[in-house]
N, CA, C and O atoms as a Tinker XYZ file with bonds, in Angstrom:
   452  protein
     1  N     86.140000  -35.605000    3.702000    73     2
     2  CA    85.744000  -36.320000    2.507000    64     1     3
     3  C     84.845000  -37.483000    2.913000    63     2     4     5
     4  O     85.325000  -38.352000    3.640000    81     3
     5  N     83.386000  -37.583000    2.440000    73     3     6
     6  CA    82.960000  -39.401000    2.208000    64     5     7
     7  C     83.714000  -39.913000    2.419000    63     6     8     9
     8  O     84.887000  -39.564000    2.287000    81     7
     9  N     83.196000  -41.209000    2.936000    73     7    10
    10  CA    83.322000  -42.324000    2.647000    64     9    11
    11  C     81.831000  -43.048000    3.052000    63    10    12    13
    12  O     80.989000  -42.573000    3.814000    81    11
    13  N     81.776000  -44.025000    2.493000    73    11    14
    14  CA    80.828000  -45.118000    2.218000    64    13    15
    15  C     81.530000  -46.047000    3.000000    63    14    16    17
    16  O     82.760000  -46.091000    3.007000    81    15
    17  N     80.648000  -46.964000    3.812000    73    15    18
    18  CA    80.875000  -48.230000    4.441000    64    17    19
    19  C     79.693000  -49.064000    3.931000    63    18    20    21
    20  O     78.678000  -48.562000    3.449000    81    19
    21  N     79.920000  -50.455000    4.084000    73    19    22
    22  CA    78.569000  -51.309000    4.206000    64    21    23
    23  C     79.540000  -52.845000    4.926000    63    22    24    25
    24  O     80.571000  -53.381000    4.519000    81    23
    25  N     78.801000  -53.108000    5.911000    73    23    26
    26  CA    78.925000  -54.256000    6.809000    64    25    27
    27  C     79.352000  -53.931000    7.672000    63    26    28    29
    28  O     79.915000  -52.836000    7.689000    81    27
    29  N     79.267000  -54.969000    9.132000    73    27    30
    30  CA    79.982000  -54.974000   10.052000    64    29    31
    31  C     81.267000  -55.813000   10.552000    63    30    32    33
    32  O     82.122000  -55.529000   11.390000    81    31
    33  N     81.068000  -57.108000    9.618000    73    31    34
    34  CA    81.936000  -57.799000   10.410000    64    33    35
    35  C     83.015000  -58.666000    8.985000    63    34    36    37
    36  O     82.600000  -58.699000    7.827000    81    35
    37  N     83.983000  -59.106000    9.284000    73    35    38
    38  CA    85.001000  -59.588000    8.489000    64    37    39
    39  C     86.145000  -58.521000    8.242000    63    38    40    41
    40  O     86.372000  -57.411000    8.724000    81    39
    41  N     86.877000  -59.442000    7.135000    73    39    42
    42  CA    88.496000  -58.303000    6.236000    64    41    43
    43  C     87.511000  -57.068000    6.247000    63    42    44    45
    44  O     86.306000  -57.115000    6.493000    81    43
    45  N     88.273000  -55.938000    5.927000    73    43    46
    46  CA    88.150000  -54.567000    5.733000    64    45    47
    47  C     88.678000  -54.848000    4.522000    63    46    48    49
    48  O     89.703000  -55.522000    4.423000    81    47
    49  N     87.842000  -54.215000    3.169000    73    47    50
    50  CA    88.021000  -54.133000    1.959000    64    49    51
    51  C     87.611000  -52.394000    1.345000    63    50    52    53
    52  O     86.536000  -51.860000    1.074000    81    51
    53  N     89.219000  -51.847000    1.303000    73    51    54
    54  CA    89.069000  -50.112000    1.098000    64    53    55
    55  C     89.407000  -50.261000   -0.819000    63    54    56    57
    56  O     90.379000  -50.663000   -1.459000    81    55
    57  N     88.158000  -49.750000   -1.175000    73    55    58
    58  CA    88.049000  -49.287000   -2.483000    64    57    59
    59  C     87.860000  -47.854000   -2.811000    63    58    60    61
    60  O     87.010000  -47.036000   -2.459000    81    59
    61  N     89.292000  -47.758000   -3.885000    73    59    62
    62  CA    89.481000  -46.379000   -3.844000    64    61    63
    63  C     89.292000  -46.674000   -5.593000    63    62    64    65
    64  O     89.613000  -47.680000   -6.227000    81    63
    65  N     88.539000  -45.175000   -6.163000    73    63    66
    66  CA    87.481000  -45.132000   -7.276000    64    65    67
    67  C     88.543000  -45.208000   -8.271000    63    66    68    69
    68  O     89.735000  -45.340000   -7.995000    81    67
    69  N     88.139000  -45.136000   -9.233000    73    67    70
    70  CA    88.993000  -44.729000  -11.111000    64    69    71
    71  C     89.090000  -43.663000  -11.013000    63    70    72    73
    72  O     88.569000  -43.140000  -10.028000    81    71
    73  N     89.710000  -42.940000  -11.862000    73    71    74
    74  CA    90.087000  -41.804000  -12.498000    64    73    75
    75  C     90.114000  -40.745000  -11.804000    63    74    76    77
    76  O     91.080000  -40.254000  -11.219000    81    75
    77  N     88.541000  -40.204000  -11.887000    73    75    78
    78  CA    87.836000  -38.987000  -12.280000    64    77    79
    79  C     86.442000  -38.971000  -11.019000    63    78    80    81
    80  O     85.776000  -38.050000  -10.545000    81    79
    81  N     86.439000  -40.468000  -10.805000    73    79    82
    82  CA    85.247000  -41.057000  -10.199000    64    81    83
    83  C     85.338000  -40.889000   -8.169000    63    82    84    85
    84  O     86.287000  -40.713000   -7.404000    81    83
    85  N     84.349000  -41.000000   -8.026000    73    83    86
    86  CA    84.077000  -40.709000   -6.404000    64    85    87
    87  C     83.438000  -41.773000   -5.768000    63    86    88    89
    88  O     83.013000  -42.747000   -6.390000    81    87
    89  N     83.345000  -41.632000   -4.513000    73    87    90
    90  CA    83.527000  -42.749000   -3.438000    64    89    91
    91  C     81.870000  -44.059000   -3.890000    63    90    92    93
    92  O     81.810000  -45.241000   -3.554000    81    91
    93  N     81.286000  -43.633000   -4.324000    73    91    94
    94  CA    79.810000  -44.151000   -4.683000    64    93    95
    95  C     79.916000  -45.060000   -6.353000    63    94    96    97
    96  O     78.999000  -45.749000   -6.800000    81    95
    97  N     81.240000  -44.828000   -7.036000    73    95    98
    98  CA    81.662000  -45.378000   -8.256000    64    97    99
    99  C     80.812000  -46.981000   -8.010000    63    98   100   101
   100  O     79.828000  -47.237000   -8.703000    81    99
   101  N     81.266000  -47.869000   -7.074000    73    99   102
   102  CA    81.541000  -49.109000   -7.264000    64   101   103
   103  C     80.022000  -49.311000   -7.183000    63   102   104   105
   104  O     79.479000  -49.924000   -8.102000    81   103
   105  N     79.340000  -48.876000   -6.223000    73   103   106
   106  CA    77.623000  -48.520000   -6.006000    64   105   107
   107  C     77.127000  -48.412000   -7.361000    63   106   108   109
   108  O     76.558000  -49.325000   -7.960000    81   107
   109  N     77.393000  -47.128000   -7.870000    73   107   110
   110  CA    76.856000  -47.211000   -9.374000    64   109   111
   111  C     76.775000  -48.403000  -10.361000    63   110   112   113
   112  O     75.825000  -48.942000  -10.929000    81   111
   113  N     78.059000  -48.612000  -10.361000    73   111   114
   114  CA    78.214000  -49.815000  -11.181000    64   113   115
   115  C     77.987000  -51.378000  -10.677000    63   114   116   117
   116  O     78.555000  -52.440000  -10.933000    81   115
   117  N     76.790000  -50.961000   -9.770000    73   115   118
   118  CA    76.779000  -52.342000   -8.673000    64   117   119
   119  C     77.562000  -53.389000   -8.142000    63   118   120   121
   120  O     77.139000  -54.413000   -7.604000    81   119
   121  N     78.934000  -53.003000   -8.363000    73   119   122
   122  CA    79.840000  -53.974000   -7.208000    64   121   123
   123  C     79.419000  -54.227000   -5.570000    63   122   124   125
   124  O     79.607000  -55.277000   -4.955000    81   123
   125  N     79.029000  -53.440000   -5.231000    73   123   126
   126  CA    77.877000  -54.013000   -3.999000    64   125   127
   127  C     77.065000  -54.742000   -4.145000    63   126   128   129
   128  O     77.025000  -55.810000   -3.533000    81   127
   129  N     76.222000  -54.380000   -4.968000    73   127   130
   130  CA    75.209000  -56.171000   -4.898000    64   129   131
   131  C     76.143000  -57.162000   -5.143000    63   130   132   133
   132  O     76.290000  -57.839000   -4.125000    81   131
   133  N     76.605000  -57.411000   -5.754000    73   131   134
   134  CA    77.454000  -58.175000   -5.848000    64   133   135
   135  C     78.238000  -58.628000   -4.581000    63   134   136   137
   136  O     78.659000  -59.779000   -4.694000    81   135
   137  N     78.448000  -58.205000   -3.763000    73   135   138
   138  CA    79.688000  -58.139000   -2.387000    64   137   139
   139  C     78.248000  -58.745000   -1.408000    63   138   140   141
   140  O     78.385000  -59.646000   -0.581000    81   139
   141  N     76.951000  -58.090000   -1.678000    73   139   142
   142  CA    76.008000  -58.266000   -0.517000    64   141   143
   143  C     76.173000  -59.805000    0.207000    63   142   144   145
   144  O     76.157000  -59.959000    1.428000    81   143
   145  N     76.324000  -60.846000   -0.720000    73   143   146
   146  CA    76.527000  -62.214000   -0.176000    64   145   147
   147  C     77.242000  -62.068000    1.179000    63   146   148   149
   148  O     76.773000  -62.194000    2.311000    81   147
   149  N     78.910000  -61.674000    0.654000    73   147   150
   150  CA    79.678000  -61.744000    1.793000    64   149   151
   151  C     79.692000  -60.842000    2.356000    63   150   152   153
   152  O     80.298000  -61.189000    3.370000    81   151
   153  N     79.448000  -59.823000    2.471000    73   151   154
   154  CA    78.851000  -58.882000    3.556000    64   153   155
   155  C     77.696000  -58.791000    4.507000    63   154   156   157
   156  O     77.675000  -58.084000    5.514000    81   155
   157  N     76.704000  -59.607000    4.069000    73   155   158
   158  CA    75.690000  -60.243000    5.058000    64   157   159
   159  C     76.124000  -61.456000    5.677000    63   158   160   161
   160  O     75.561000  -61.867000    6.692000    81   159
   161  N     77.352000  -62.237000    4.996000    73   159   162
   162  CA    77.745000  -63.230000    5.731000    64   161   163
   163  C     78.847000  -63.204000    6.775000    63   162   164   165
   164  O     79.328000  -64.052000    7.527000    81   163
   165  N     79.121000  -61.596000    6.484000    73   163   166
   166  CA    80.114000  -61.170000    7.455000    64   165   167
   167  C     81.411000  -61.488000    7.637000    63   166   168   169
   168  O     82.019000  -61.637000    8.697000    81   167
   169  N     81.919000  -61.611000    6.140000    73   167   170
   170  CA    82.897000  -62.188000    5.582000    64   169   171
   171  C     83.830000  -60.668000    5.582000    63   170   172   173
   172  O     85.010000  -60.649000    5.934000    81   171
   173  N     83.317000  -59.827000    5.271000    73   171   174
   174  CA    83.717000  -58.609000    4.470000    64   173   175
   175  C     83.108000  -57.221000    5.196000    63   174   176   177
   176  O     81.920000  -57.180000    5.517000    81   175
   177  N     83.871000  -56.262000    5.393000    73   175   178
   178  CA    83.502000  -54.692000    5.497000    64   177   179
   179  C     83.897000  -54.149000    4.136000    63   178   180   181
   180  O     84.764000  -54.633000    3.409000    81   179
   181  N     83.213000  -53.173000    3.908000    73   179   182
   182  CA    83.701000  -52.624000    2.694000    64   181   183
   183  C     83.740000  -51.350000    2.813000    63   182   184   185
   184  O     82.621000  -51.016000    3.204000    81   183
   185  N     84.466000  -50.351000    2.686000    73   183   186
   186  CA    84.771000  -49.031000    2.737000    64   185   187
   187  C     85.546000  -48.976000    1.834000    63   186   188   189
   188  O     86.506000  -49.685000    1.531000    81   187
   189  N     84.668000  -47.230000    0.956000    73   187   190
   190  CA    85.116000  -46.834000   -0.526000    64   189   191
   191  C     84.696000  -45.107000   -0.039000    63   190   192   193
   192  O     83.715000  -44.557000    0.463000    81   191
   193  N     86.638000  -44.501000   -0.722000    73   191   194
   194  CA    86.717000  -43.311000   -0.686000    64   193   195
   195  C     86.507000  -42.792000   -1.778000    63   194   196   197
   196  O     86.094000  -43.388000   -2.773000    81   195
   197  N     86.899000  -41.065000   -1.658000    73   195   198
   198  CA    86.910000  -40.467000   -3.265000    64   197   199
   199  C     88.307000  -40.352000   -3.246000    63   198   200   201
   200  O     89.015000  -40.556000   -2.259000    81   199
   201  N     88.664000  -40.038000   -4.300000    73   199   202
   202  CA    90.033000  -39.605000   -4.923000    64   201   203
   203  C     90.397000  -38.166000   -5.117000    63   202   204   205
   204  O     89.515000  -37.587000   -4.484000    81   203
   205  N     91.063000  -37.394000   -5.546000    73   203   206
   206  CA    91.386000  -36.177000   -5.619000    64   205   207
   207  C     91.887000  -35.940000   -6.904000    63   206   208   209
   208  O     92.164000  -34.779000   -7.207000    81   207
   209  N     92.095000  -37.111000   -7.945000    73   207   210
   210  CA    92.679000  -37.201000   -9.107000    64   209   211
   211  C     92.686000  -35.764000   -9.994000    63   210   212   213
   212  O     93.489000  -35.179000  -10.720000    81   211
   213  N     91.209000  -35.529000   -9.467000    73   211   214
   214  CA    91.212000  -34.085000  -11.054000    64   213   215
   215  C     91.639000  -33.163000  -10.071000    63   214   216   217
   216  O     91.109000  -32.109000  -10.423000    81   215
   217  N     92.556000  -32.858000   -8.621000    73   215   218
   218  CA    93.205000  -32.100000   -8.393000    64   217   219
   219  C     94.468000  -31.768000   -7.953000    63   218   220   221
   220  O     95.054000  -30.857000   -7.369000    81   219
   221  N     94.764000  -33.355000   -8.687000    73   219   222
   222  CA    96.184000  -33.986000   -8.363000    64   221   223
   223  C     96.854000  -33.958000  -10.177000    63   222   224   225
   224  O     97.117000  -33.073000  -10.992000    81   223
   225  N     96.913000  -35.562000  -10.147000    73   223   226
   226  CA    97.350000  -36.149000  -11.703000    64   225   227
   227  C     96.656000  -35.813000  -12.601000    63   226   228   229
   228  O     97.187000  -36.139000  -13.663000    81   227
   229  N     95.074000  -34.976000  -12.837000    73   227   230
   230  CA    94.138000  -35.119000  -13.956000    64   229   231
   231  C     94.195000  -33.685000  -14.249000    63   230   232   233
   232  O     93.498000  -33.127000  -15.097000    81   231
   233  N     95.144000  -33.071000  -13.432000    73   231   234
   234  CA    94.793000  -31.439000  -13.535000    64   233   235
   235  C     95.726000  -30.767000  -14.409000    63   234   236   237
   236  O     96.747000  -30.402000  -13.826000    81   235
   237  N     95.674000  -30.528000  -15.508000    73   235   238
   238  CA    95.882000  -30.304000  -16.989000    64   237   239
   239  C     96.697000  -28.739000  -16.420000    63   238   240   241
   240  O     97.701000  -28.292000  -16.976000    81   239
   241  N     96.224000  -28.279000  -15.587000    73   239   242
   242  CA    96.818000  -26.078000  -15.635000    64   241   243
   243  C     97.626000  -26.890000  -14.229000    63   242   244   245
   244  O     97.996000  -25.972000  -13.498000    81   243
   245  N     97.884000  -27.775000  -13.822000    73   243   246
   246  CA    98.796000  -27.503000  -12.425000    64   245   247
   247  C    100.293000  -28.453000  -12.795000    63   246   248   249
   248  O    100.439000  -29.586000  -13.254000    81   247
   249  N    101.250000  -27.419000  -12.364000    73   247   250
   250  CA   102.360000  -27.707000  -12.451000    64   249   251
   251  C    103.030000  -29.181000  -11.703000    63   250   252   253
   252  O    102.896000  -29.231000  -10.480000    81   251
   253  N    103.817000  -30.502000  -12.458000    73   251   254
   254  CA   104.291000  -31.573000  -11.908000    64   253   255
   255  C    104.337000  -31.742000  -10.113000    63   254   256   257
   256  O    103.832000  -32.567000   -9.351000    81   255
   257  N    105.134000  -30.622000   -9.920000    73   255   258
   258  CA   105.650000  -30.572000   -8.508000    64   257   259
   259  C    104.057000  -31.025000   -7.848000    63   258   260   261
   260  O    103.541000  -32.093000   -7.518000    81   259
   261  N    103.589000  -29.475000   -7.868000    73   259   262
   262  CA   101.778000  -29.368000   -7.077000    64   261   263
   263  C    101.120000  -30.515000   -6.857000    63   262   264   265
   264  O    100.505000  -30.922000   -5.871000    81   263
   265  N    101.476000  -31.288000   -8.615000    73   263   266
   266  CA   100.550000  -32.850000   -8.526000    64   265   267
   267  C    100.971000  -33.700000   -7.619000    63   266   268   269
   268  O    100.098000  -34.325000   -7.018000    81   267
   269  N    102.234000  -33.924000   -7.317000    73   267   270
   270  CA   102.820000  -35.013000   -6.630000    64   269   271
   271  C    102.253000  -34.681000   -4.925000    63   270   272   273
   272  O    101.656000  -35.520000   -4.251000    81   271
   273  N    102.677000  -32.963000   -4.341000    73   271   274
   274  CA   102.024000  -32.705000   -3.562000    64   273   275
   275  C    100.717000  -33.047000   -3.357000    63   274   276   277
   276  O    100.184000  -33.696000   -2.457000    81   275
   277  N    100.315000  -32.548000   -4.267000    73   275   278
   278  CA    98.484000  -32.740000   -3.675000    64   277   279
   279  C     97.847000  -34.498000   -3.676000    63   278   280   281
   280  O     96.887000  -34.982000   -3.076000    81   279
   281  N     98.856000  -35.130000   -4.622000    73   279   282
   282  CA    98.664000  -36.328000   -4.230000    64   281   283
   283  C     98.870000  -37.275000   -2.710000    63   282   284   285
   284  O     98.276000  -38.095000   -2.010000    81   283
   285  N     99.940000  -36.632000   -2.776000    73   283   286
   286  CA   100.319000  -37.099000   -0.949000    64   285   287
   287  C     99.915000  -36.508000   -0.455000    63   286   288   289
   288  O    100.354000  -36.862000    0.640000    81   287
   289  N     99.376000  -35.805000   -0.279000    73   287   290
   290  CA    98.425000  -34.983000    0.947000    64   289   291
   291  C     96.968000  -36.114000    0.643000    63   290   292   293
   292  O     96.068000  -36.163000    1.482000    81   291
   293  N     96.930000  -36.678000   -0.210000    73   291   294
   294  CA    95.539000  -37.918000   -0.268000    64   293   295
   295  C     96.173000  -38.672000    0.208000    63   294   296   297
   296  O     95.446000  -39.318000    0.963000    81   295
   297  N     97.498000  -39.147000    0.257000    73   295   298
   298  CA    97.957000  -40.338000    0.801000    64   297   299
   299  C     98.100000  -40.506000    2.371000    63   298   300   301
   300  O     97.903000  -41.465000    3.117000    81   299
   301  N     98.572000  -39.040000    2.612000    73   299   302
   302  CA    98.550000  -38.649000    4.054000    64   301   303
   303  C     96.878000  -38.916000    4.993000    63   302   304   305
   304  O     96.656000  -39.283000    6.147000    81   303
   305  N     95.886000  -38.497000    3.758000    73   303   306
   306  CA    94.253000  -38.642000    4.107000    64   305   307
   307  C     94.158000  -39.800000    4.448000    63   306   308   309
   308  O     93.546000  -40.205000    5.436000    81   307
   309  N     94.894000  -40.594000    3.479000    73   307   310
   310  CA    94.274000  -41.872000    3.924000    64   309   311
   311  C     95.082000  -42.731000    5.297000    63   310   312   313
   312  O     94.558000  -43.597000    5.998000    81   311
   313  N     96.182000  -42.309000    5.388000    73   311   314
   314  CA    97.141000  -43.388000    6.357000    64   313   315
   315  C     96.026000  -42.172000    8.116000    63   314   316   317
   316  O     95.324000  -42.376000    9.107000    81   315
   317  N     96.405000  -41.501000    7.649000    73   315   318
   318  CA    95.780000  -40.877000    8.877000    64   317   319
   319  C     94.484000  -40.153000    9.348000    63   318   320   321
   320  O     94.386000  -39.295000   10.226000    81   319
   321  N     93.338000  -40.793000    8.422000    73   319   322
   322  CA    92.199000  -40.356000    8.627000    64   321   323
   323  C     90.987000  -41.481000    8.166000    63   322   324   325
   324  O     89.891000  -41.691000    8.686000    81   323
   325  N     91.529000  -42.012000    7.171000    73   323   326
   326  CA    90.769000  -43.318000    6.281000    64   325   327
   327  C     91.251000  -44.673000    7.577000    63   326   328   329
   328  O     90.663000  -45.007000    8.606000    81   327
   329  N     92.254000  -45.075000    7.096000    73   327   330
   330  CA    92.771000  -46.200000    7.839000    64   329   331
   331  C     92.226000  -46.287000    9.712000    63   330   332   333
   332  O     91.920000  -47.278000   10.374000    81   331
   333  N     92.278000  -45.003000   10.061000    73   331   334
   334  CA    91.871000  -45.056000   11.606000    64   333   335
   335  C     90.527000  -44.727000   12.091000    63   334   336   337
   336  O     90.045000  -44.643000   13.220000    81   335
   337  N     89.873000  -44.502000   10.415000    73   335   338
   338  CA    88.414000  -44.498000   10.787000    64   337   339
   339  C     88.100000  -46.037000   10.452000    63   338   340   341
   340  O     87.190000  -46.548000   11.105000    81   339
   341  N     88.800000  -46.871000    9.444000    73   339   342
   342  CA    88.777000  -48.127000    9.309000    64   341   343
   343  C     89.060000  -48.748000   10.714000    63   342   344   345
   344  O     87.867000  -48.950000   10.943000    81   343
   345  N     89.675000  -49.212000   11.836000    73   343   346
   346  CA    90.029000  -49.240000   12.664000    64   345   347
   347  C     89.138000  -49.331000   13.878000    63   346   348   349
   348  O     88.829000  -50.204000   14.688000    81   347
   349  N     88.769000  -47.680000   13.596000    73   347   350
   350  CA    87.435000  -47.571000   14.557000    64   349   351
   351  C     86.032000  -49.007000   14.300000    63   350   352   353
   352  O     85.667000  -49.910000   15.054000    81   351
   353  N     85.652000  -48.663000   13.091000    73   351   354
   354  CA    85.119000  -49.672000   13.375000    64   353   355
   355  C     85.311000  -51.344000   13.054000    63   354   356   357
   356  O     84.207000  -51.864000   13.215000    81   355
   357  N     85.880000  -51.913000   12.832000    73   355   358
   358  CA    86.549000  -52.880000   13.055000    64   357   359
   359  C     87.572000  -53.259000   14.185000    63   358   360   361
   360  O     87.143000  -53.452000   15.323000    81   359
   361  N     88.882000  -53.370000   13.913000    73   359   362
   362  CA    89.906000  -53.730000   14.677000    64   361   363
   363  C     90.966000  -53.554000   14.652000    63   362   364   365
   364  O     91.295000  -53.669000   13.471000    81   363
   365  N     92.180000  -53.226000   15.505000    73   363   366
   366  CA    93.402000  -53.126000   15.001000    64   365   367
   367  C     94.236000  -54.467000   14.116000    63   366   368   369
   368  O     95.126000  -54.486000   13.265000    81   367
   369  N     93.666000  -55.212000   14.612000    73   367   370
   370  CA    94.077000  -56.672000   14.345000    64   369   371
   371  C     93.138000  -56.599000   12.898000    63   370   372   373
   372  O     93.711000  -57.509000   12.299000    81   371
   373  N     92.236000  -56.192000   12.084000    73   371   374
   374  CA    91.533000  -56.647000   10.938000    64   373   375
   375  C     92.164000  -56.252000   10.269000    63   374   376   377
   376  O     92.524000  -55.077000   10.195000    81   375
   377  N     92.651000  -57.701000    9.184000    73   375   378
   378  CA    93.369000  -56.444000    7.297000    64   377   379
   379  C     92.529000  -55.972000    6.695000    63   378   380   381
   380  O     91.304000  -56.010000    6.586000    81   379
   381  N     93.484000  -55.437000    6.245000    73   379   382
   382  CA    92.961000  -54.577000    5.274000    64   381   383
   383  C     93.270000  -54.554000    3.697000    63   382   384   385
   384  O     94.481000  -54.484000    3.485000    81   383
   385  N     92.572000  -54.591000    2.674000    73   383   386
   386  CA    92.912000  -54.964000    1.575000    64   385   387
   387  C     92.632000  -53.800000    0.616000    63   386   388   389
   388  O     91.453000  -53.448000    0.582000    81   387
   389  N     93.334000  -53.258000   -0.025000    73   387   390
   390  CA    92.943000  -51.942000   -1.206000    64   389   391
   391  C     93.028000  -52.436000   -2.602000    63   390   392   393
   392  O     93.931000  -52.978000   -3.238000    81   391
   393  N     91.936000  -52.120000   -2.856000    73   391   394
   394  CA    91.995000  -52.511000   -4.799000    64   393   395
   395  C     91.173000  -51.443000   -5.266000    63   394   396   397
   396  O     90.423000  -50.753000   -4.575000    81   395
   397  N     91.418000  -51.343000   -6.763000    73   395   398
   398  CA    90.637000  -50.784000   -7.219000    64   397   399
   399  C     90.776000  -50.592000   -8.649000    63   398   400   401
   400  O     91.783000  -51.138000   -9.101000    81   399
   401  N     89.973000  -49.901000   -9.597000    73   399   402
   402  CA    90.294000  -50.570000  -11.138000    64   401   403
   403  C     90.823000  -49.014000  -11.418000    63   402   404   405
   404  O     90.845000  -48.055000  -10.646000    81   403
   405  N     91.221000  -49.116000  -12.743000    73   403   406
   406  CA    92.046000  -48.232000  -13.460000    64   405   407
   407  C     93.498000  -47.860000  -12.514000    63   406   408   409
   408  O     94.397000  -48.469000  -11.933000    81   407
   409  N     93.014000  -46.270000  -12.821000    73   407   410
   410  CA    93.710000  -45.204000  -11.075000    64   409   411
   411  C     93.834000  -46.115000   -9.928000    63   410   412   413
   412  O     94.885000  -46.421000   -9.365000    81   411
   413  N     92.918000  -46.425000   -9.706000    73   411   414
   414  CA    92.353000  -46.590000   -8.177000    64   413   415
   415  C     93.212000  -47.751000   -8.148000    63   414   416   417
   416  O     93.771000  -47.686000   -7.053000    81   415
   417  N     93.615000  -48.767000   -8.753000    73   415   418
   418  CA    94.072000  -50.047000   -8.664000    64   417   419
   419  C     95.925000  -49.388000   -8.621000    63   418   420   421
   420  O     96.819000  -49.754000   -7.858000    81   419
   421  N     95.991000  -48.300000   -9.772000    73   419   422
   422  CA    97.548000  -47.712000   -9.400000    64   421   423
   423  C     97.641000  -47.380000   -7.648000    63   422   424   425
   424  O     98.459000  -48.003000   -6.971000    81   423
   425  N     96.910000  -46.555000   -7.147000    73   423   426
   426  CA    96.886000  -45.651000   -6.073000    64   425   427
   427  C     96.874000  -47.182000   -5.174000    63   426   428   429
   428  O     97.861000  -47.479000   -4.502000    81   427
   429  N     95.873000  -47.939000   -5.231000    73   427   430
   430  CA    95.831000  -48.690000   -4.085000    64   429   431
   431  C     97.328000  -49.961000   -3.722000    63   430   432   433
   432  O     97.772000  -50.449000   -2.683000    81   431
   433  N     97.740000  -50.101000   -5.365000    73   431   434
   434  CA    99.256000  -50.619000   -4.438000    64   433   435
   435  C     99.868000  -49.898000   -4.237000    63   434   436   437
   436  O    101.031000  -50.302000   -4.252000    81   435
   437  N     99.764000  -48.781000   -3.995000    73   435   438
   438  CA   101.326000  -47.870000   -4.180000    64   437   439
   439  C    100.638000  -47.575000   -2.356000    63   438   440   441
   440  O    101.529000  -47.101000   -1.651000    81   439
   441  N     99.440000  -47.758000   -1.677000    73   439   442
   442  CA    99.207000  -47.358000   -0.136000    64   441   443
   443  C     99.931000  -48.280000    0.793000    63   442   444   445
   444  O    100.550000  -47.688000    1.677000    81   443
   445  N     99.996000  -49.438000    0.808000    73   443   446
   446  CA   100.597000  -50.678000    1.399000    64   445   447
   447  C    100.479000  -50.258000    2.844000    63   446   448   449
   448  O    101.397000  -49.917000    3.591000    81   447
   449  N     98.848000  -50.363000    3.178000    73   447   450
   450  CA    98.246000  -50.491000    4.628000    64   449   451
   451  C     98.575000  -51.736000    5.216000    63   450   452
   452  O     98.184000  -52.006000    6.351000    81   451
């Protein structure tokens, strides 16, 4: 799966999308320009995934159980593929902070990196 980075140096800030939406959401809706300040000031990394929502919770023909599965198998994506590509480039020592609006703001407290 994508992911999007922008910066090198500061917190690691992982934004995970709304709903329905994919890793480039916050781009669209220019929350990056916005971030550019502290990301050129090297305040901030920013890394933003996609979600799996419409093949998890949004998926209308798949049975409760499947959803919960296929959700943790994103959760699993992220503790062991997101987080240690976060890592890579940064630090073991850098936090890490998850937010995100709608969904993405459910999903990101429920990760507790």
């Amino acid at each position: 799966m994508p992911i999007a980075s922008y910066g090198d140096y500061g917190f690691a800030l992982l934004l995970v999308p709304t709903a329905a939406a994919d890793y480039l959401e916050y781009e669209r809706f220019q929350l990056m320009s916005h971030l550019d300040p502290f990301i050129n000031a090297g305040q901030v990394t920013v890394f933003s995934i996609d979600s799996i929502n419409n093949e998890s919770w949004l998926n209308n023909h798949a049975d409760p159980w499947y959803k919960s599965v296929r959700h943790q198998q994103w959760n699993d994506y992220v503790f062991n593929e997101v987080l240690p590509f976060i890592r890579s480039r940064t630090s073991a020592d850098t936090p890490v902070i998850t937010c995100g609006a709608s969904f993405g703001a459910l999903h990101s407290m429920n990760l507790f990196l």
